[in-house]
N, C-alpha and C positions, 0 to 999 in steps of 0.2 A: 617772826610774826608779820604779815603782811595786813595791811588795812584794805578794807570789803567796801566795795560802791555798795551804796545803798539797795540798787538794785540785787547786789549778788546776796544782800542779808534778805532783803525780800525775797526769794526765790528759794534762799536755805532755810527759811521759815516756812514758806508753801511747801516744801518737801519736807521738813520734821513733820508739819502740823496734817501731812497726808498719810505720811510713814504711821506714826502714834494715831492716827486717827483721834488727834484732838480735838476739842469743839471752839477753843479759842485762837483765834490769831489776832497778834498786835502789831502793829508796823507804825506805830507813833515815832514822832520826831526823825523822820527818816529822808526829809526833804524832800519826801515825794511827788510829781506832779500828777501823776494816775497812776493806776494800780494790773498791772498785767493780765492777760486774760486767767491765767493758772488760779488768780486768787477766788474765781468763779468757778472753777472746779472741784471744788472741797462741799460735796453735797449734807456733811452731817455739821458743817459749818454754824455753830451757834451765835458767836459773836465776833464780830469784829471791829477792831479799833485803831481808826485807820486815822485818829486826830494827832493837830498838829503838824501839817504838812504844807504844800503848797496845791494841795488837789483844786483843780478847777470847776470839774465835773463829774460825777458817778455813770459810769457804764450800765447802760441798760442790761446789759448780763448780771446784773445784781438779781434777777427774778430765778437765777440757778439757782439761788442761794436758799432753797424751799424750806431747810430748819433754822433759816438765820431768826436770833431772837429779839439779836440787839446790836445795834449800828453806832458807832461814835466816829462821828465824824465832826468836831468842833475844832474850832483853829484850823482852817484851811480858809481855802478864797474860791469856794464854792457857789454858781452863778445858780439858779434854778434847778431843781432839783426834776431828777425825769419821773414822769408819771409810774413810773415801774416799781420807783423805791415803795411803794403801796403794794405792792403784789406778793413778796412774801408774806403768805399766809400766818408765817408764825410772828411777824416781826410784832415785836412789842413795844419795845424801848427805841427811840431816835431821837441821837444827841446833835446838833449840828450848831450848835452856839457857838 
């Protein structure tokens, strides 16, 4: 059994969750500092929860995310948020406490 950089669990999870055409992906507690462009490629993408990490900043390619519903992003050390996190249409829910 070999242990996975966080990175490689993030990226096995963008590939399950593209494969299944899931609508959730979790990447909590993963010591993350950002989130790779792949995780903006998942169009039917409904929630993602990406708290508990070390993230700084959200990628303006969050506005791919056209079905995202709900954003959890709390417990990280998040500086200002970009004007984009507003532009998914569907978004509903945003957790960032």
């Amino acid at each position: 059994m070999t242990n996975k950089t966080p990175e490689q669990i993030v990226l096995e999870s963008i590939e399950l969750t593209l494969r299944y055409k899931k609508t959730e992906l979790d990447l909590r507690f993963l010591s993350l500092v950002t989130l790779p462009v792949e995780t903006f490629q998942i169009p039917y993408l409904e929630q993602l929860n990406i708290g508990s990490n070390q993230i700084k900043n959200i990628h303006p390619e969050i506005v791919q995310l056209k079905k995202l519903k709900c954003l959890i992003a709390s417990d990280n050390q998040l500086t200002p948020l970009p004007p984009e996190i507003s532009q998914p249409q569907e978004l509903k829910r945003l957790i960032i406490v």
